[in-house]
C-alpha positions in Angstrom: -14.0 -16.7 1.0 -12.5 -20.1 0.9 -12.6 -22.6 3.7 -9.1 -24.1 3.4 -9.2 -28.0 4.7 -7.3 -28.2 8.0 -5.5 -31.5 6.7 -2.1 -30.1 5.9 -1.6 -33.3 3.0 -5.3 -32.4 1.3 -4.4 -28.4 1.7 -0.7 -29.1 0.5 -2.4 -31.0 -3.2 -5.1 -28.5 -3.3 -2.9 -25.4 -3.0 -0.5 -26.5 -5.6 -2.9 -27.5 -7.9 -4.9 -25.1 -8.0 -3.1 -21.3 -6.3 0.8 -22.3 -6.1 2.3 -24.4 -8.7 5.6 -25.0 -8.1 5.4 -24.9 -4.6 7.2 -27.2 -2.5 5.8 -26.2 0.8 2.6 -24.8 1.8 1.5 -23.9 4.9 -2.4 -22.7 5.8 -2.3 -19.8 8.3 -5.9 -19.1 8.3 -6.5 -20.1 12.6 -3.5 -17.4 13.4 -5.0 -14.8 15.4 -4.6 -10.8 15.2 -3.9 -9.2 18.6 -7.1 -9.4 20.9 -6.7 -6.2 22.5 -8.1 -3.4 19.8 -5.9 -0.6 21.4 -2.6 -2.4 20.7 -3.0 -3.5 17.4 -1.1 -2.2 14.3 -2.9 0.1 12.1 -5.2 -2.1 9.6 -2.9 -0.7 6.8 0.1 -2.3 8.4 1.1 -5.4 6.9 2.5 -8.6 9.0 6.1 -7.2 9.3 4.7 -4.9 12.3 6.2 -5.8 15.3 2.4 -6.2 17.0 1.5 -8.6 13.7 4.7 -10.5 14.3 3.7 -11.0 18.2 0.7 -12.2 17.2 1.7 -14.7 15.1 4.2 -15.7 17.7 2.5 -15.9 21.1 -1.9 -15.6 20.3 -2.2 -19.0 18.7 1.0 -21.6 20.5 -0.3 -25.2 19.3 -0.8 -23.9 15.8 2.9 -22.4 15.8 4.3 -25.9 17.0 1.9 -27.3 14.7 3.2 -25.7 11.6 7.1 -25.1 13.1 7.5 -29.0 13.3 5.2 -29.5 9.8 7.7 -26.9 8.2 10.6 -28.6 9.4 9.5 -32.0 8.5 8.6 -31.4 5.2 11.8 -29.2 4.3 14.1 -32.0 5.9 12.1 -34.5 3.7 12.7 -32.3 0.7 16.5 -31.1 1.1 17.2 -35.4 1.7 15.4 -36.3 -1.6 17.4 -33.4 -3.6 20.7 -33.9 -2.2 21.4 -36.9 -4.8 20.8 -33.9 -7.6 24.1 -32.7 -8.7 22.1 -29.2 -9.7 20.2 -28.8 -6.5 16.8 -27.2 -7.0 15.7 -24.7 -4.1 12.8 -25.8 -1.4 9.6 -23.0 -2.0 7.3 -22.6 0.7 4.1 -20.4 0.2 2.1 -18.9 3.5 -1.7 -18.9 2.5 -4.2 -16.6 4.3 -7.3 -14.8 3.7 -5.8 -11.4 2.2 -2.3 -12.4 2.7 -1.7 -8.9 4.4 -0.8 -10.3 8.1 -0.8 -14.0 8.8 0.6 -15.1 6.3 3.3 -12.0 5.9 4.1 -12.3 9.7 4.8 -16.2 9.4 6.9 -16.4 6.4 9.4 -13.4 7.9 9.3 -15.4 10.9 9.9 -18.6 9.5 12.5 -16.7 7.2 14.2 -15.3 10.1 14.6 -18.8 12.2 15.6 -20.8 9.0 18.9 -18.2 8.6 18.9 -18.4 12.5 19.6 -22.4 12.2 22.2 -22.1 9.2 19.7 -23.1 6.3 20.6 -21.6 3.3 17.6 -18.7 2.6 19.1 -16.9 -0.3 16.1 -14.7 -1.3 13.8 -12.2 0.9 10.5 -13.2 1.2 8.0 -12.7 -2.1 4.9 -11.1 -0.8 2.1 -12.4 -3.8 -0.5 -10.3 -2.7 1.4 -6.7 -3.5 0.7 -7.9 -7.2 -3.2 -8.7 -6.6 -5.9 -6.6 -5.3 -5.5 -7.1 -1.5 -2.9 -4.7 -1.4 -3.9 -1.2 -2.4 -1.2 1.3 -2.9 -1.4 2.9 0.7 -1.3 -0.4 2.2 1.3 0.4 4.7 4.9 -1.6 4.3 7.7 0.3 5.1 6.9 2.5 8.6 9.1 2.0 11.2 7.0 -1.0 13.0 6.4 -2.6 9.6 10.4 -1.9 7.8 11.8 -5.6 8.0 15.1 -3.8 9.5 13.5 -2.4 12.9 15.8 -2.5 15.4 13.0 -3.9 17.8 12.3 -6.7 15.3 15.6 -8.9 16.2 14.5 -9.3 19.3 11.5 -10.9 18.1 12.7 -13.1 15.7 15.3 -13.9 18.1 12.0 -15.1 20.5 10.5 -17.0 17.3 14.2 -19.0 17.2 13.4 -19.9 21.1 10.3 -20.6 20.9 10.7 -22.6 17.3 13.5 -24.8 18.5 11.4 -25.2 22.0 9.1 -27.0 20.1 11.7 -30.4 19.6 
């Protein structure tokens, strides 16, 4: 397993050197926590679009949310201001690196996702999920039951509670 520097400048140069070229953005979610309490967790087959995943992400871990939220926004600021001379403006990518890349990382890029569209950025594209093409996801790696289908009713509820608690973080 790789121990990924905590230094978000060292990780950012490492990652798209070596994992994500052509990333713009890239964000280390290796310290986000699953749910604590065994019974309530998603299945293990569940990827981070379960509702329990996405709660996780959201409320288990608080200074490494605001940590990455503000990193996030700082960074994609930084990047929209030094493109908006270009007369054909590229498109700002930002990668979500874990372990497997099954629920951390999947549960903060649809969050981040859904707050971006929430604050009238421009995300044109859904999410790309890497690790369906490697080996961490096996074919009966669960992504569309009702807890993990991006469209859950339940789920606008929580990304509506990532867009408070994002913008709380000012």
């Amino acid at each position: 397993m790789c121990n990924f520097p905590d230094d978000k400048n060292a990780l950012d140069h490492l990652l798209q050197q070596t994992y994500s070229p052509g990333m713009d953005i890239v964000v280390n979610c290796m310290h986000y926590w699953r749910d604590k309490d065994s019974k309530n967790r998603a299945h293990g087959k569940c990827i981070g679009e379960h509702c329990r995943n996405l709660v996780a992400a959201l409320f288990f871990n608080d200074a490494k949310l605001e940590s990455d939220f503000k990193y996030i926004k700082q960074q994609l600021e930084e990047k929209l201001t030094e493109r908006a001379s270009e007369t054909d403006i590229k498109p700002v990518h930002i990668c979500f690196m874990s372990r497997r890349g099954r629920h951390r990382s999947v549960a903060l890029c649809r969050l981040t996702y859904e707050v971006l569209k929430r604050n009238g950025y421009n995300v044109t594209k859904e999410p790309v999920y890497l690790s369906q093409l490697a080996l961490a996801w096996s074919n009966d790696q669960c992504w569309m039951c009702e807890d993990c289908h991006v469209n859950s009713e339940g789920k606008d509820y929580l990304y509506g509670m990532a867009d408070i608690v994002c913008n709380s973080f000012e």
